[in-house]
Structure formats: C-alpha cells, structure tokens
C-alpha positions in Angstrom: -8.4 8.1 -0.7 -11.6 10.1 0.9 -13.2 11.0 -2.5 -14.4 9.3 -5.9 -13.1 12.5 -7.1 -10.0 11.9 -5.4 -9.8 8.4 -7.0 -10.7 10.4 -10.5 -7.6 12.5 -10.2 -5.2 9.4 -9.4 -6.9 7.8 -12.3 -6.2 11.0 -15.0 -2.6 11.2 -13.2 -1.6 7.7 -13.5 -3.6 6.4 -17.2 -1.2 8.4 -19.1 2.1 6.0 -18.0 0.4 2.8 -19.1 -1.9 3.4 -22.0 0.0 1.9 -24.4 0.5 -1.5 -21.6 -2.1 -3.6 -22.1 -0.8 -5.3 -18.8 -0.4 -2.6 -16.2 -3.0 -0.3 -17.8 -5.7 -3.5 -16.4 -3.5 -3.8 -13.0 -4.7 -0.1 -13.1 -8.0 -0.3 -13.4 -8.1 -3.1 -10.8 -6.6 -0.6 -8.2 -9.2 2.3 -9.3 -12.1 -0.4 -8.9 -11.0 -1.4 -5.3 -10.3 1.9 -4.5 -14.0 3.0 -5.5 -15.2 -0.1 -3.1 -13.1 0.4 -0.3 -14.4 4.4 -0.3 -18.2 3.0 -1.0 -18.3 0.7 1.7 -16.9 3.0 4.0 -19.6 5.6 2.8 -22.4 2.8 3.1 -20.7 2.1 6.9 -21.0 5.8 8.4 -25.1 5.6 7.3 -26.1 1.8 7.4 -23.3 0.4 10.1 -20.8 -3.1 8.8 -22.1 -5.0 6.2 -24.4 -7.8 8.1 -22.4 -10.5 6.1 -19.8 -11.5 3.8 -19.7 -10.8 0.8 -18.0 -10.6 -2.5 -18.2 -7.8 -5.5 -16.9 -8.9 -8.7 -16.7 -7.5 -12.6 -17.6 -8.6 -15.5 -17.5 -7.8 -19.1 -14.2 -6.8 -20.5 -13.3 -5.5 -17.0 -14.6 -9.7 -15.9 -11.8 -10.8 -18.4 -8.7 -8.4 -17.6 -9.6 -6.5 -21.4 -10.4 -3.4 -20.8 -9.2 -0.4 -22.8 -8.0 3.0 -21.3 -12.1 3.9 -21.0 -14.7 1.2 -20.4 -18.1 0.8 -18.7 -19.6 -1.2 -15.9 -20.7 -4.9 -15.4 -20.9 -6.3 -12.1 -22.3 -7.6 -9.4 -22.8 -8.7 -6.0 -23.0 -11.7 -3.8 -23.8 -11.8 -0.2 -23.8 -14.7 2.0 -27.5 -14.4 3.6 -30.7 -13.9 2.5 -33.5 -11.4 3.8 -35.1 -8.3 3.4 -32.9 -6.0 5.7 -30.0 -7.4 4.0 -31.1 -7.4 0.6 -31.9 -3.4 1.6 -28.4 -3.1 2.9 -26.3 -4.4 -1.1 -28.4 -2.5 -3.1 -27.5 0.7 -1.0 -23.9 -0.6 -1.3 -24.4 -1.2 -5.2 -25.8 1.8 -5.6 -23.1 3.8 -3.8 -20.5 1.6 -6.1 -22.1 2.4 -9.5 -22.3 6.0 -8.4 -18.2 6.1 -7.0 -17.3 4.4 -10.3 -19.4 6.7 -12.8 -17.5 9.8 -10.9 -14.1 8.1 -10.8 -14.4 7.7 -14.8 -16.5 4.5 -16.0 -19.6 5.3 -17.6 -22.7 3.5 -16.2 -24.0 0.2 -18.4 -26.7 0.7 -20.7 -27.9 -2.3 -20.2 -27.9 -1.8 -16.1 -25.5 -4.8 -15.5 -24.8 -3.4 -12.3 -24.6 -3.9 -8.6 -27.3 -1.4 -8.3 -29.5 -3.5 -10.3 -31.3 -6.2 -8.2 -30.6 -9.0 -11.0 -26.9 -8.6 -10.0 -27.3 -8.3 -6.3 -28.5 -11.1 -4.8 -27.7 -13.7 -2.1 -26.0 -16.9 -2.8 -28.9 -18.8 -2.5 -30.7 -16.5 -4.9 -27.9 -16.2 -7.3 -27.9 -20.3 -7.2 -31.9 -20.1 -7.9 -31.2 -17.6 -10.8 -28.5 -19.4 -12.4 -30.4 -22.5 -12.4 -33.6 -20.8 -14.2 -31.9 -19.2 -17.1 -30.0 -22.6 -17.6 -33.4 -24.4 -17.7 -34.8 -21.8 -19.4 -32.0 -21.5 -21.8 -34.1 -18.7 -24.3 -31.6 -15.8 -26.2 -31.4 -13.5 -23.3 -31.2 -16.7 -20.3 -28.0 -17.9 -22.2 -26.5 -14.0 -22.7 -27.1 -13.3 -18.8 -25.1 -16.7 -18.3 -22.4 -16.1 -20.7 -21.7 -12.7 -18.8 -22.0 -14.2 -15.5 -19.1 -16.5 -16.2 -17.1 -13.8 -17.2 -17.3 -12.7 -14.1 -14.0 -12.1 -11.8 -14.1 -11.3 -7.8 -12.4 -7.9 -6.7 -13.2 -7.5 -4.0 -14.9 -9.6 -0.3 -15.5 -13.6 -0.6 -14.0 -14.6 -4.1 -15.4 -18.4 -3.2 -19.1 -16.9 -3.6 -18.3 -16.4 -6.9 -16.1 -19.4 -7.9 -18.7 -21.7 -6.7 -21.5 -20.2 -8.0 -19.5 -20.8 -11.5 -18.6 -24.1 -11.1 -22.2 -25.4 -10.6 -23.5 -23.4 -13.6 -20.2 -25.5 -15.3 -21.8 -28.3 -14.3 -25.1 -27.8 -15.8 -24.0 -27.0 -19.2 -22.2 -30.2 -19.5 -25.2 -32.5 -18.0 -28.1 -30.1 -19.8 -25.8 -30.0 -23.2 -25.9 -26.7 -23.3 -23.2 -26.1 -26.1 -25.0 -25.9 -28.7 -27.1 -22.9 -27.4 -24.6 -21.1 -26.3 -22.9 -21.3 -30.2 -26.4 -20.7 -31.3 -26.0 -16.9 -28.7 -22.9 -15.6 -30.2 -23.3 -17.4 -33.5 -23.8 -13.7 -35.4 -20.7 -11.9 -35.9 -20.0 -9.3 -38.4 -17.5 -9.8 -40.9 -14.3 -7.7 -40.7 -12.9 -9.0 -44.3 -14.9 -8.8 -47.5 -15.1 -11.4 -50.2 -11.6 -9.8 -51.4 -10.0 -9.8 -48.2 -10.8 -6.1 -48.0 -10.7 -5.1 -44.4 -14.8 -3.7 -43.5 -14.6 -0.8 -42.3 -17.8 1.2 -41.2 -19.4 3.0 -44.3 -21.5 6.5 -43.0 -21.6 8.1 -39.4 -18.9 9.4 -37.2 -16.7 6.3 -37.6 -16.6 6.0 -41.3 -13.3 4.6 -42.4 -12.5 2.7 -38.8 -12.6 -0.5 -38.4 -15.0 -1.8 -35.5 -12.3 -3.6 -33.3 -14.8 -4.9 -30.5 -17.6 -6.3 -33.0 -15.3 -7.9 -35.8 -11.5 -8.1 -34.3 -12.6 -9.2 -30.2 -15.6 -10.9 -30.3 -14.7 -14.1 -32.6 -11.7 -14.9 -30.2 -13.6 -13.8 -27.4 -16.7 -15.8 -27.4 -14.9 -18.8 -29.2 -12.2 -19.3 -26.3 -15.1 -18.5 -23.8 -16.9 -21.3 -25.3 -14.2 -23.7 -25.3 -13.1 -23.0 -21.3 -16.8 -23.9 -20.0 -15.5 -27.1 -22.1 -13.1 -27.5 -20.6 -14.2 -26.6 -16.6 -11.4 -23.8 -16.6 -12.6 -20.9 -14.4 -10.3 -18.1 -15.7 -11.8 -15.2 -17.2 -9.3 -13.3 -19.6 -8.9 -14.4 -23.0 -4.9 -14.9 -22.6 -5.5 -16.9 -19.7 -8.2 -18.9 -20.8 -6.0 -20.0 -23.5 -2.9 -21.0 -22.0 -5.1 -23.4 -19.9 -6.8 -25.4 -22.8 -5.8 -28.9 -23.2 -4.5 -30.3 -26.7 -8.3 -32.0 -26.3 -9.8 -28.3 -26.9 -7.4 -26.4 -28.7 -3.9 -27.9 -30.0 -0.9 -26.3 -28.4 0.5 -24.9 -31.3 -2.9 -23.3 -32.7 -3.5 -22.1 -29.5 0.1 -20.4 -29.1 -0.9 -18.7 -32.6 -4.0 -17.3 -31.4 -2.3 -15.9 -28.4 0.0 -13.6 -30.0 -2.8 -12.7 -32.2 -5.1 -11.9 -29.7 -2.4 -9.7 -27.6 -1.4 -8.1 -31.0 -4.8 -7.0 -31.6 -5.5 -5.5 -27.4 -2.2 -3.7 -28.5 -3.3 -2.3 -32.0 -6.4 -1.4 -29.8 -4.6 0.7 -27.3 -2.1 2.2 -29.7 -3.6 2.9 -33.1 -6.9 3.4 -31.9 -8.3 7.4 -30.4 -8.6 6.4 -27.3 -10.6 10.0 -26.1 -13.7 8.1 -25.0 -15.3 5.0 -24.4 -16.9 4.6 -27.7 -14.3 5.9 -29.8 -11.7 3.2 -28.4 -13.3 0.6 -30.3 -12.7 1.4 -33.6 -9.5 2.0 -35.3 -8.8 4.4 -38.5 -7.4 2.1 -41.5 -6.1 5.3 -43.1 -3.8 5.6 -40.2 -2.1 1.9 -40.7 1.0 1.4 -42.8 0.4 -1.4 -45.4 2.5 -4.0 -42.9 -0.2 -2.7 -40.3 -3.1 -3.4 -42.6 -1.8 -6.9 -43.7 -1.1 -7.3 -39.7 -4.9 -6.5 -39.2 -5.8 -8.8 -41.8 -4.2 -12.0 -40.2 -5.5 -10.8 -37.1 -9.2 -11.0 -37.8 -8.3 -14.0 -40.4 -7.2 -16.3 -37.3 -10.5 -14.7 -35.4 -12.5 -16.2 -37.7 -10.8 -19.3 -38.4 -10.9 -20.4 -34.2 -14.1 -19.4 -34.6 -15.0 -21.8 -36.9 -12.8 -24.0 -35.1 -14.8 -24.2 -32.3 -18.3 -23.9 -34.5 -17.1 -27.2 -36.3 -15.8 -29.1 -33.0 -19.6 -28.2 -31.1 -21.5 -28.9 -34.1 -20.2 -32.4 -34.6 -20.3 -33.4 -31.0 -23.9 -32.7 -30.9 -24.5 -34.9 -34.0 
C-alpha cells in the first residue's frame, strides 16, 4: 500500500468482519502495524537511503500482549544494532515517520510518549542493555513501570533476537537482584470492581456513569498478576492467554490456571461485544444497564477470579520474600 491513508481505508474496510474476534481482530492489527512500517521505512529510504543496520521494531502495551480492542494507542520502540550519532539520527527519523503513519492509519499517539519517536524507546542495543540495567538498579516507582512495559514488549517487525535478548537479561536480573517484591509493590493498587455486597462498581459522575471500567478493575488484576508470575517463571511470551498456558504447576496449578483462562478470554469478549466500541476511550468501559442478569453474575465471577489470582500471586511473592 503507497499511503497511511491507504492503510486507514483497509483498516475501516476490514475492522468491521472481526470486531467481535478477539483472535483475528489482533491478527488484524498486526497486518495494519507492518503495513504502516513497511510504508515508513520506505518513506525514511527515499530521503535518508537503507537503514545503516539491523534492526528490530516491536509493540508494547496491550498491542505488546496480543490485547488490543477494535481502537488502541501506541507503545513501542526501537532497537538497532550499532551505536552512533548518525545512526541514532537515522531511528528517530524512522520513529518519527512510524508514530506519524500509525496516528493517520487509526492509533492515537501515547500520552505518555512510549514511542519510537521518543529517544527512551529508540536506542541501540548497547544502550537499551545500559538502560535496562539502570532502572533495575534503580528500581524507584517509575524504573520498575518502564521495565514492566518493556517486557511486554513483542517484535513486529526487523531482528526479533534484539528484543528477546534484551528480555532475557532483564529476566535474569530480577531473579539475582530479588526484584519481586517491587514489582508487586508497582501494580499493588488496583481499584475494586465489587463492593462489600458484591455490587459490581461502576463509575459514579462523568460521561461513563453506570459502566463499569473494564481496563482498570476487569484487565489489570489478571494482567499484572500473570505478568508477574511469567518473569517467575523465565517465560518470554507476552499475551495473557499465552503466558498462562506456559506456567508450570510450580507457578500456577493447572487446573486454576485453566479457570482463569476462560475467564480472562470471556472478559476480552464481553469487551469487544458489550462494550461501545466508537473510540479508544470509550472501549474500556462497559454499560451494566445493558447486561442481562446472567451477564451481570457472568461479570461478577469474572472480576471475582481477577482478584482472587491476584491475591494468589500477592500471597505466593509475599511469603518467598519472608
């Protein structure tokens, strides 16, 4: 395709067929994505020549982990091979040119600027290796959360190794730094989504009053818990589903983790169909009023079994650092 806006029309075209597919609506967005790259780096070839080494581009976030919804924003990064000024000039033209292709072609730019165009998250691997190292050591709030994305990260496109490596090592640092305990400590804060009288929470005054936030109080326990438990357990895949079919009965008993499988695809399902999925922000919250009382009771057990591997996991760091 010879546009972004090109790539923009496929993506309106083709969204349609697989909203409601939690599977090929992802396999979509991956073919979007590459098509945005291949475009950029053609773009970046006609003014700056090839690229002067390998390199690899790779998501994160809920794109990272094979999550997203029919919109989402950006999170990634790149890593090139070789280090130097003229080369270092060279990616952040090419991340640049990527954040703009993928803000025309549909995904919203990060408010937080995790982004290829943002020279924390394009770097070389020597650098990246440097800066993965630091916020280890460092290990403060924000060191941890820049760590916790990185390892979500997943190569689409160039030198997937780069990236695989890169995670490995920062594996292997948790483990001999202890570093468990601090990453609990970073995603300890989650807000509720039942009430005292297993009332589902649902948000009380502005444009989302009724809905229930499915990112903040359905996602993130199963999310951050099975993230925490595949560092654990050194396993490098990034989606949720994936992450848990890997665990060992050591992290996660087979038939627990069986459970929250199902419950975790029910709930990127009850995302996709129940929620109003007309922008990015409004996909994250679903309309109780909407749910029939098996629905609600559905929801329920959902963000029950959220909480409970949560506390799973809490429970299981917690009394291996005592």
């Amino acid at each position: 395709m010879a546009s972004y806006l090109e790539i923009r029309r496929f993506r309106d075209d083709h969204i349609i067929w697989v909203s409601r597919n939690h599977l090929q609506l992802n396999q979509l967005h991956d073919e979007i994505i590459q098509r945005v790259i291949s475009v950029s780096v053609k773009q970046t070839e006609k003014f700056f020549g090839s690229p002067p080494c390998p390199f690899t581009f790779f998501m994160m976030g809920s794109a990272g982990r094979f999550e997203q919804s029919i919109w989402s924003d950006q999170d990634h990064g790149i890593i090139y091979q070789q280090q130097g000024d003229s080369i270092y000039e060279y990616f952040m033209v090419l991340g640049k040119e990527i954040s703009q292709g993928l803000q025309l072609a549909g995904y919203a730019y990060c408010d937080g600027a995790v982004m290829a165009s943002n020279p924390l998250w394009c770097k070389s691997l020597s650098e990246w290796r440097q800066q993965l190292v630091n916020w280890s050591f460092n290990s403060n709030w924000e060191s941890i959360r820049h760590l916790l994305i990185f390892i979500d990260g997943r190569s689409l496109y160039g030198e997937a190794s780069f990236l695989e490596n890169l995670k490995t090592e920062v594996y292997q640092i948790i483990h001999k730094e202890c570093l468990f305990n601090k990453i609990l400590n970073n995603t300890l804060y989650l807000k509720k989504g039942l009430g005292v009288l297993g009332q589902i929470l649902v948000e009380t005054h502005g444009p989302h009053t009724g809905s229930l936030n499915i990112k903040e109080k359905a996602l993130f326990p199963y999310v951050n818990a099975v993230r925490l438990l595949a560092i654990k357990g050194n396993i490098l895949e990034t989606s949720t589903i994936s992450r848990l079919e890997k665990l060992s009965q050591i992290e996660l008993p087979s038939i627990k983790g069986e459970i929250y499988k199902q419950q975790f695809i029910k709930l990127l399902n009850y995302r996709l169909s129940l929620s109003k999925p007309d922008n990015y922000e409004n996909s994250h919250f679903l309309p109780i009023s909407t749910l029939s009382k098996k629905q609600k009771e559905e929801v329920k057990e959902i963000l029950r079994n959220g909480m409970a591997l949560y506390r799973y996991v809490k429970n299981l760091i917690e009394k291996e650092d005592t």
